[in-house]
C-alpha positions in Angstrom: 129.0 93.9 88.3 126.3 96.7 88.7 123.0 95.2 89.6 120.4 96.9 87.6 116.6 97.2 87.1 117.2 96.5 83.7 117.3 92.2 83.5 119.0 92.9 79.8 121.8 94.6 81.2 122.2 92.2 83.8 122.4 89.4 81.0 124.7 91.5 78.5 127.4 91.8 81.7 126.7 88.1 82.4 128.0 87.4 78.7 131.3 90.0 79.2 129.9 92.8 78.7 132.0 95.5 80.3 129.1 98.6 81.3 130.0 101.8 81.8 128.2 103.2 85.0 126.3 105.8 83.2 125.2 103.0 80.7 124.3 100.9 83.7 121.8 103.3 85.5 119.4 102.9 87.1 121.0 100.7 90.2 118.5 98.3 91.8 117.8 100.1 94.6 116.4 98.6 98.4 118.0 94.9 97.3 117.2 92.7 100.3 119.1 89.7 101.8 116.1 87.5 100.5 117.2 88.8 96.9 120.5 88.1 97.6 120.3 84.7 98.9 116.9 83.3 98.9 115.8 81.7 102.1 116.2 78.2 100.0 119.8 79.1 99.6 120.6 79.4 103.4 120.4 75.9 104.2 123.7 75.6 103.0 126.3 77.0 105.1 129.5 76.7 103.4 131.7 77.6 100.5 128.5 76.6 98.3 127.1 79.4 98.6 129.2 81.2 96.3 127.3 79.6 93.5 124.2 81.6 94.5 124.5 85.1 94.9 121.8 87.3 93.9 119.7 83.9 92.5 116.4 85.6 94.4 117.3 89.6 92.4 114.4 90.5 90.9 114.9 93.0 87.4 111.5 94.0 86.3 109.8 91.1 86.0 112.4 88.5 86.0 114.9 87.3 88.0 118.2 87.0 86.2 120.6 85.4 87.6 121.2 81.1 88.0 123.4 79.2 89.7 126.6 80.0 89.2 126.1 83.2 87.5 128.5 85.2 89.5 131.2 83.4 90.0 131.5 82.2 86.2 131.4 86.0 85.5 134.7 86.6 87.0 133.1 89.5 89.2 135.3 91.4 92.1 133.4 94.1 92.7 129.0 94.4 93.1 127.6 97.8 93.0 124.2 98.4 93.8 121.9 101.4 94.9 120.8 102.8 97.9 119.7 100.6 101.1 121.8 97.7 99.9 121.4 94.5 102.6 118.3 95.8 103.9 115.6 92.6 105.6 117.3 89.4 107.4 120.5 89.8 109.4 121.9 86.6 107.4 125.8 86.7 106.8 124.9 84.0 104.1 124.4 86.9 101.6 128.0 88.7 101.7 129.6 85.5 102.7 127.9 83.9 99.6 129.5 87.2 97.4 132.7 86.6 99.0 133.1 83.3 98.0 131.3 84.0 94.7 134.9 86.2 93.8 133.2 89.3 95.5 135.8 91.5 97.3 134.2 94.6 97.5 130.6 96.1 97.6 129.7 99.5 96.5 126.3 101.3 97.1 124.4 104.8 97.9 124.0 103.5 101.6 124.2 100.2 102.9 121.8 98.9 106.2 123.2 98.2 109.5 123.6 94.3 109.9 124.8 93.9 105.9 127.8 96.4 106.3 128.6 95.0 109.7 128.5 91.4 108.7 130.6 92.4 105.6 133.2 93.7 108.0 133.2 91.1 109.8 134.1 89.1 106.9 136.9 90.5 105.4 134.1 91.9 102.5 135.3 95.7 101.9 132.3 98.3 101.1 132.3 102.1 100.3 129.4 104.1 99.2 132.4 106.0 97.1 131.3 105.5 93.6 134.3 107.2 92.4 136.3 104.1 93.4 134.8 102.3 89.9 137.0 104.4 87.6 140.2 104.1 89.5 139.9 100.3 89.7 139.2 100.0 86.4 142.8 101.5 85.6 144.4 99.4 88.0 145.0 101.7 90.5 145.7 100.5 93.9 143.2 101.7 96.5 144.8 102.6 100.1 143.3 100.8 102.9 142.7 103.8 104.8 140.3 104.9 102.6 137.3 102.0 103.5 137.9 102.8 107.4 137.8 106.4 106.4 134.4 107.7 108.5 134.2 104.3 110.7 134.7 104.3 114.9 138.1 103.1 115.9 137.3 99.5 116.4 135.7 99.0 113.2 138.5 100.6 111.5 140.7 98.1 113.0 138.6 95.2 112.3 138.5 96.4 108.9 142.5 96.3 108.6 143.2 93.2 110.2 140.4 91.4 107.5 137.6 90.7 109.7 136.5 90.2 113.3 137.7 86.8 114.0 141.2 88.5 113.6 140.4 91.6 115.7 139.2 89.2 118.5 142.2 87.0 118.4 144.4 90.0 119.0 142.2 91.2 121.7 142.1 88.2 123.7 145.9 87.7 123.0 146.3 91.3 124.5 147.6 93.2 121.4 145.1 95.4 120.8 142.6 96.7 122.9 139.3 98.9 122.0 140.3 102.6 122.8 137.3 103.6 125.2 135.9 106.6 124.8 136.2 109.5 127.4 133.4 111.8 127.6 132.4 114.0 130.1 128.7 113.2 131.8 126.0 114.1 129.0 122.3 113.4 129.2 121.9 110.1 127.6 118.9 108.3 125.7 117.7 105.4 127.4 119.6 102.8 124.8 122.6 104.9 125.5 122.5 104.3 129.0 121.8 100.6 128.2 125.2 100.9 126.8 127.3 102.7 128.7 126.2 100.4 131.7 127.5 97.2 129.9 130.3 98.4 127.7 133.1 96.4 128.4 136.2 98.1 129.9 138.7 95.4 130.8 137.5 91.7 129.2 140.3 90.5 131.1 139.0 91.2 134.6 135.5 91.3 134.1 135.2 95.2 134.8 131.9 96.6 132.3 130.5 99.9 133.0 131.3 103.9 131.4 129.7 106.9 132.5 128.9 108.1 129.5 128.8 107.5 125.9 127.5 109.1 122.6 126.4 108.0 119.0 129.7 106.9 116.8 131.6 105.4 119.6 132.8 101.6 119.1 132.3 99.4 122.2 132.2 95.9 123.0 129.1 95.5 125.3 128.5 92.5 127.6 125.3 90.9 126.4 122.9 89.0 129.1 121.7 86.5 126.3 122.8 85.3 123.3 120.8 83.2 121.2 120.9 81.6 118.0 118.7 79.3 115.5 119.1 76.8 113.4 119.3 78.6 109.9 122.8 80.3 112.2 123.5 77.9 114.9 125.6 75.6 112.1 128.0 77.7 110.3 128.5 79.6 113.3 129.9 76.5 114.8 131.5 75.7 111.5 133.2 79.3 111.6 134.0 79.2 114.9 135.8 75.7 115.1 138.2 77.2 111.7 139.3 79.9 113.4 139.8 78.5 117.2 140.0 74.7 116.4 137.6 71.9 118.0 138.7 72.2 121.3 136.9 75.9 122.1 135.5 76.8 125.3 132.5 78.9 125.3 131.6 81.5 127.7 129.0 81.1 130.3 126.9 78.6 128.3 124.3 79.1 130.5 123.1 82.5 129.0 123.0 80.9 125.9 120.1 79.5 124.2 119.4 78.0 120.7 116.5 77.5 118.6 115.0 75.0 116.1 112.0 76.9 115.3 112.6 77.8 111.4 112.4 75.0 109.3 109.9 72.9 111.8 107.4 72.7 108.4 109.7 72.5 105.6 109.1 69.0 104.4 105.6 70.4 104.0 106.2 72.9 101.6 109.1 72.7 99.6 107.9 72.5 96.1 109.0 70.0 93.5 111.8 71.8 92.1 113.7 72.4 95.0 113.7 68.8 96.4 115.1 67.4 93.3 117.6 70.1 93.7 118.7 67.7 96.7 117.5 71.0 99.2 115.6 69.1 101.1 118.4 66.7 102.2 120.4 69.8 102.7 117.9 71.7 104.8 118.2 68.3 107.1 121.7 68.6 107.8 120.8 71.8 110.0 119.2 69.9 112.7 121.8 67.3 114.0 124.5 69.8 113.4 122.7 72.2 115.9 121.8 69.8 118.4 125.7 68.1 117.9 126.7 71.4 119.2 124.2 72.4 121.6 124.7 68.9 123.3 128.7 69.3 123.3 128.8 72.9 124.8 125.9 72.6 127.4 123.3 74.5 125.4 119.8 75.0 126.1 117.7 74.4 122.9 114.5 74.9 122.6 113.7 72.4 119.9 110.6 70.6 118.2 107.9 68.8 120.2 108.5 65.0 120.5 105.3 64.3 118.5 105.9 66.3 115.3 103.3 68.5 115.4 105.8 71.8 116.1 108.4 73.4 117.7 108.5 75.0 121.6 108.0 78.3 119.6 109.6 81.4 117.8 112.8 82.2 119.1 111.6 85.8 119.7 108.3 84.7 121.3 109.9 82.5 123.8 112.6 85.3 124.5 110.3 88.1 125.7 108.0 85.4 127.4 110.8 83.5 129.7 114.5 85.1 129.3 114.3 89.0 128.6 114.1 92.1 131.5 114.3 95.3 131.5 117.9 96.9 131.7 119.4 93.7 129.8 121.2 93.3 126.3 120.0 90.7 124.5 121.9 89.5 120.7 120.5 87.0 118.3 121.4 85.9 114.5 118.2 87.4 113.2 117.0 90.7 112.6 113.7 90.7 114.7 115.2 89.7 117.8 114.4 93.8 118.5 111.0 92.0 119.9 112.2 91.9 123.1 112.5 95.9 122.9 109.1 95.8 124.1 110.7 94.6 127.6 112.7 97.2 127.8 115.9 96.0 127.2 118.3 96.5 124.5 117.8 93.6 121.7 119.4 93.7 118.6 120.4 91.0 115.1 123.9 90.3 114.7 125.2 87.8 112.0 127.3 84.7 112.3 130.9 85.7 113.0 129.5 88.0 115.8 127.5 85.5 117.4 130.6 82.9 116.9 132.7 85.5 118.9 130.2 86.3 121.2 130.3 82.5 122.7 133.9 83.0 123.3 134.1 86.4 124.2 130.8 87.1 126.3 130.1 90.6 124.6 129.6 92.0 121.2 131.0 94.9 119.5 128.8 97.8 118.5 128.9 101.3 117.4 126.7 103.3 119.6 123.4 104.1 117.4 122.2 107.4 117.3 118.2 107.7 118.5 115.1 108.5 116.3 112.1 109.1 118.6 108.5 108.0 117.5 106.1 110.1 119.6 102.4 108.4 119.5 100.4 111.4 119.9 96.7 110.6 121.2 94.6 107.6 121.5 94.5 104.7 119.1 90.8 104.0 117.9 89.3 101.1 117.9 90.5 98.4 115.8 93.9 100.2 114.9 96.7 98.4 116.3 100.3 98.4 116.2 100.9 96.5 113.1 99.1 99.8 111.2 101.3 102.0 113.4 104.5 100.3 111.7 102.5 99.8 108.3 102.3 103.7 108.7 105.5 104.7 109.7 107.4 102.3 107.2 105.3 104.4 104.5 107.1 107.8 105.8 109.5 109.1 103.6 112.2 109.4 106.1 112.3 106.2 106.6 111.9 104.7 103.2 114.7 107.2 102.1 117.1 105.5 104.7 116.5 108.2 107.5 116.1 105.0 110.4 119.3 103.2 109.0 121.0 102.0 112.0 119.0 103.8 114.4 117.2 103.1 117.7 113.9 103.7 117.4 112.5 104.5 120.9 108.8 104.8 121.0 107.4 107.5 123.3 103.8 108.4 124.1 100.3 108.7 124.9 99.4 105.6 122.7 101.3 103.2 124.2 98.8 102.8 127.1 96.4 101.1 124.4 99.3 98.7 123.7 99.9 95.8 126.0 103.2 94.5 125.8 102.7 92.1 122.8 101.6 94.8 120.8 104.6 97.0 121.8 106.6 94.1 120.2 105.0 94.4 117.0 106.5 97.9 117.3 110.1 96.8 117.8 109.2 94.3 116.0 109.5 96.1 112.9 112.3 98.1 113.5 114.4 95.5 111.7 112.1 96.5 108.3 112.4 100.4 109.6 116.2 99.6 108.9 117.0 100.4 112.3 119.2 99.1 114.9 116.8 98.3 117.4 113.9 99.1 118.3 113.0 100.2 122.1 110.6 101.1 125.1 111.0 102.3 128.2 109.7 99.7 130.9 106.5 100.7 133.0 104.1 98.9 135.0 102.9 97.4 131.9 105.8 95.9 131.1 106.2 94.5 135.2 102.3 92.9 134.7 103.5 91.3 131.4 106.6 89.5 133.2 104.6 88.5 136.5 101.3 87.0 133.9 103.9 85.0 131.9 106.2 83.7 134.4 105.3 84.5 138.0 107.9 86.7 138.6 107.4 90.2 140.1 110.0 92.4 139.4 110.9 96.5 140.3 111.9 99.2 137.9 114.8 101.1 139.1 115.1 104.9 138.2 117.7 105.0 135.2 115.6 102.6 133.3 114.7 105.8 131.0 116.3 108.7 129.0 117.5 111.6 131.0 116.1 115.0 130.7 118.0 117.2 127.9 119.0 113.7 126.0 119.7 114.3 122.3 117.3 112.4 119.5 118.8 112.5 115.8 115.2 112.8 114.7 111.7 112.7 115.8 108.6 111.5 114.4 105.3 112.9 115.5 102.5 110.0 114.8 98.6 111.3 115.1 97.3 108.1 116.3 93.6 109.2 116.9 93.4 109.9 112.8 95.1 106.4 112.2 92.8 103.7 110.2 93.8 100.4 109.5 97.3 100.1 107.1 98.1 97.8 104.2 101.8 97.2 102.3 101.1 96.9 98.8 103.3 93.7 97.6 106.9 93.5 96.9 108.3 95.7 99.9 106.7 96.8 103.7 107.1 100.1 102.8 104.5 100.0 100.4 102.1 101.4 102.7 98.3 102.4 101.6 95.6 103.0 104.2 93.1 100.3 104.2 90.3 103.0 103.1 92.2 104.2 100.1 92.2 100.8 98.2 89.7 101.7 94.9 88.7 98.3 94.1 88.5 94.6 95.6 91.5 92.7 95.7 90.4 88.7 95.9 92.6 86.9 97.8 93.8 83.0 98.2 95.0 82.7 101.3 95.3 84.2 104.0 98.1 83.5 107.1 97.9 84.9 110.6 101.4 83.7 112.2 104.9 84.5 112.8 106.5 86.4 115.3 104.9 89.3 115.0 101.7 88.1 114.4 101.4 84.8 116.5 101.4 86.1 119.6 98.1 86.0 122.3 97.3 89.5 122.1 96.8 89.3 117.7 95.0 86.1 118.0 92.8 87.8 120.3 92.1 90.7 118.2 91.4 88.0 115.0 89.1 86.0 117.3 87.2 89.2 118.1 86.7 89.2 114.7 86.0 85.5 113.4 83.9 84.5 116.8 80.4 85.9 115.6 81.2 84.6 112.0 81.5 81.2 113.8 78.8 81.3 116.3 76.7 82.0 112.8 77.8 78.8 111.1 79.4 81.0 108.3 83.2 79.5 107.0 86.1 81.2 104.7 84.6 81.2 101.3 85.9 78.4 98.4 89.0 79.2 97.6 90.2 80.9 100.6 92.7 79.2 102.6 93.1 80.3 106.0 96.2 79.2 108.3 96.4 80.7 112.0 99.9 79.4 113.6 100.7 80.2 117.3 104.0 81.9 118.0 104.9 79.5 120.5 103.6 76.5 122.6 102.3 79.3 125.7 100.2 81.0 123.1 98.7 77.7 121.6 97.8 76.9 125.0 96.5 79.9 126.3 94.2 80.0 122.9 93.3 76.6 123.3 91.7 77.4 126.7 90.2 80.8 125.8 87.9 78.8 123.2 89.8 80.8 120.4 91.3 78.3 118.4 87.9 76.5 118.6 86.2 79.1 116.7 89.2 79.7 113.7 88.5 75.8 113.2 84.7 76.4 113.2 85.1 78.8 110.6 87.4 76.6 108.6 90.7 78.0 109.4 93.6 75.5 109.0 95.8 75.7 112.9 99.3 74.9 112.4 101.4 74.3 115.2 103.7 76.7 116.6 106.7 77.5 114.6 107.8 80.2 112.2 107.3 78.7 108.4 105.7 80.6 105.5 106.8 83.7 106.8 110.4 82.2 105.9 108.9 79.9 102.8 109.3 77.0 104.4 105.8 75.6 105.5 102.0 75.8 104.9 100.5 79.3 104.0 103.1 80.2 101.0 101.9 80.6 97.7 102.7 78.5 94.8 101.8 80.5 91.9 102.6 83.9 90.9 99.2 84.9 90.7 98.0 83.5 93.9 97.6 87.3 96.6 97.9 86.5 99.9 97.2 88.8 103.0 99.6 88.4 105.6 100.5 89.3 109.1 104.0 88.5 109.0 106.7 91.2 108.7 108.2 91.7 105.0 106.6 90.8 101.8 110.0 91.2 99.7 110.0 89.2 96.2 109.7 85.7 97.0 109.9 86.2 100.6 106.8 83.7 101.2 106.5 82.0 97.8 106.2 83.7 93.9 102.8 84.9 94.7 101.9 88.4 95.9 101.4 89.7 99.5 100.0 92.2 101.1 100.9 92.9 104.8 98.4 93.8 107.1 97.4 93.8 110.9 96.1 90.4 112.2 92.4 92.0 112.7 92.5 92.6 108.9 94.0 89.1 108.1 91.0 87.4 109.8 88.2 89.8 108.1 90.0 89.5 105.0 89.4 85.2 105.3 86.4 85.8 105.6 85.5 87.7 103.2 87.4 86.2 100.5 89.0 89.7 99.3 91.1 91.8 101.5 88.6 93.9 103.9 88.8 95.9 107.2 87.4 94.5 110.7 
């Protein structure tokens, strides 16, 4: 099945239709995880979801594909363009291809989390599009030649069918990751992160290499693992098929859950869905997490006894209790690089890795190569870190799939006009970047920000940084004193356009300043700073206009509560949610409901459908809060 921009083509395969590749161009290009299975989609979490691959693809102007499409169609192969799998770290998309018929997934480049959860599947991919031909004449296709390029333990997971296999032999002591051998080399500072917790015996506890370089495969002992309840379900569900019931989990007590999703869902799902049955669905996730959680000795972090939220963002809560400097930190979603900003190594993995990691303690990776961001100068006032990432996503390195799979280590001058919640918009963001991580060297900054949120005063010890002489696959040189305010024009964050350059007015309907990376207490400040006078003044968000501020966590509501902030978003007729994700995942207020609703946003990604059919434009949180206010979207 080639997945086209053309909708007719799409349609004329659909009917049996055999397209020649030629005849099929152009490939949808940058097809995200929401396209391939809408967030709506993901509240299922078993063989189900085979009847909705690609239900959220958008061709042109439609979206072509219904329930069932795919799997009606007979289709064993999906070919797509270049950065297939890019947005959410959810193994719902391949696993809902694989058990939509899907064996094997073919594009120009694939992103990080998509190819490694397809691994871990059993799904095969190749960016060889000379494989199309030969499989059409029934020729049999070697093995070797989709581990062809990969590191040594991914080949192997590869030929035993997924990772669930791999790990089985490897606690059963028949295989065993070949660990690289280099001699010392100045390392990066996420490759010293590495090499420090790369797992050398699992049987005796023994972690540690001197060195290692980009392309190695590793199994790294991870400090926290953490999962939410979109993940937490078939995780267990996987997990309990391939090691029965009975399974013992590693250390529980580094292991954390989340209900922090779906806290608002009831209040948003539209019509169509809940006679679809989804909202009875989406329920099921709940009891199942908390039936685990309770049965393995889990911490959750769940909703508030009264209903009116959750304890907060997964990623909020992380960098504010749990992360430090020098630790690994793996979740199931793809911005838990947040807690980057701590300087420690955090990075998305998808459901079969976080089902091994409760067994095993550590996750497999292959050691990312580095892309340095230098932040040249002083930021001016009003520019913040949202427009750095606005800017940067807008470079055509990385919206030609320069980033894929990197770490993206920010380095300079700037970063002393960014406290550490701003640094995590930074890393943030690597997970729209298409990177592996994103990543910051700690400093007394990062020290102030642990000892303000939770009393704790800790000390920086001397490898917590590259080494002189490390090697960086790329750098980026950002001139942040000539940096205004950035927008992302809808359907994709890379759509960057500086504020200034917008010709006309666009009016817009609502307006949401939330999520994880824009709930936390340094954006609401910089949104108060813009709202207070407005409120002091007696002036409100014009008719209209709906504004919705949502803290990323319980801490921040407080904290805004007693800094008078929250006081003045109400004054000026701003709607306060409690904390939680929500629209930013279309599942509570602040999504739109018609196409041609615009919202301005300070969430992450504006892909098709992402937050409702209406369009969004990103923006800092600053820009959000003028843009309320003045009814069309507007600088600070």
């Amino acid at each position: 099945m080639f997945l086209t921009e053309d909708p007719g083509k799409i349609l004329r395969q659909l009917a049996g239709d055999d397209l020649e590749l030629a005849e099929a161009l152009p490939l949808r290009d940058q097809i995200s995880t929401d396209e391939i299975t809408p967030a709506f989609i993901c509240y299922h979490f078993d063989e189900k979801l085979g009847d909705f691959p690609y239900l959220g693809l958008k061709c042109g102007d439609t979206f072509p594909l219904k329930e069932g499409s795919v799997r009606a169609g007979g289709f064993s192969v999906s070919v797509a363009g270049r950065r297939r799998g890019k947005g959410s770290s959810r193994e719902a998309s391949p696993y809902a291809e694989l058990c939509a018929g899907i064996r094997l997934v073919i594009a120009e480049s694939f992103e990080r989390i998509y190819r490694q959860n397809a691994q871990n599947l059993g799904l095969l991919t190749s960016t060889d599009f000379g494989l199309i031909p030969r499989i059409r004449r029934g020729e049999t296709i070697p093995l070797a030649e989709f581990t062809a390029g990969l590191d040594a333990v991914t080949a192997e997971i590869v030929r035993r069918g997924g990772l669930f296999a791999y790990n089985a032999a490897r606690l059963a002591g028949e295989v065993a990751p070949p660990l690289p051998e280099h001699v010392h080399r100045p390392m990066t500072y996420a490759e010293k992160l590495l090499a420090r917790q790369a797992v050398v015996d699992a049987t005796r506890g023994r972690i540690g290499l001197a060195s290692v370089r980009p392309g190695d495969g590793l199994f790294v002992q991870a400090h926290w693992r953490f999962s939410h309840e979109y993940v937490t379900p078939m995780a267990a569900s996987f997990l309990e098929k391939a090691l029965g019931p009975d399974v013992t989990l590693r250390d529980p007590a580094s292991i954390l859950a989340f209900r922090d999703h779906l806290t608002f869902l009831h209040h948003s799902m539209k019509a169509e869905h809940r006679a679809m049955g989804l909202l009875t669905v989406a329920e099921r996730l709940k009891p199942a997490q908390e039936s685990f959680c309770a049965k393995h000795g889990i911490r959750l972090h769940g909703e508030l006894a009264d209903g009116s939220g959750s304890e907060g963002i997964c990623h909020a809560i992380m960098a504010e209790r749990y992360a430090c400097p020098g630790q690994v930190v793996v979740g199931t979603d793809s911005h838990t690089p947040h807690a980057g900003a701590l300087g420690c190594l955090a990075f998305g993995v998808g459901t079969t890795d976080i089902a091994c990691a409760w067994v095993t303690g550590d996750v497999r990776v292959t050691v990312p190569p580095t892309l340095r961001v230098r932040l040249n100068g002083r930021l001016r006032a009003g520019v913040s870190a949202k427009d750095i990432v606005l800017h940067l996503l807008a470079q055509p390195l990385i919206r030609e799939g320069g980033a894929i799979g990197h770490v993206m280590e920010y380095q300079g001058e700037a970063l002393v006009d960014l406290d550490t919640d701003e640094r995590a918009t930074l890393t943030n963001m690597a997970a729209e970047i298409g990177g592996f991580t994103g990543l910051i060297a700690p400093d007394e900054e990062t020290l102030r920000f642990i000892e303000e949120r939770r009393g704790v005063r800790l000390a920086l010890e001397p490898w917590m940084q590259g080494d002189e002489g490390a090697e960086y696959a790329h750098t980026l040189e950002v001139d942040c004193a000539a940096l205004g305010p950035m927008l992302a024009r809808p359907g994709d964050p890379g759509n960057g356009v500086a504020l200034a350059d917008l010709s006309e007015p666009v009016p817009i309907h609502i307006a949401y300043l939330g999520s994880c990376t824009g709930g936390k207490r340094e954006d609401l400040r910089r949104a108060y700073d813009v709202v207070r006078s407005a409120a002091a003044e007696g002036r409100r968000v014009p008719e209209g206009v709906q504004f919705f501020v949502q803290c990323g966590s319980e801490e921040v509501r407080r904290h805004a509560v007693a800094q008078g902030w929250m006081a003045a978003f109400e004054a000026v007729g701003a709607i306060v949610l409690g904390s939680s994700c929500g629209a930013c995942i279309n599942a509570g207020p602040g999504v739109s409901t018609h196409p041609d609703q615009v919202t301005i946003s300070a969430i992450n990604r504006n892909f098709p459908g992402r937050s409702g059919p209406g369009q969004m434009w990103l923006a800092s949180p600053a820009t959000v809060a003028a843009s309320a206010l003045a009814g069309h979207i507007v600088g600070a």
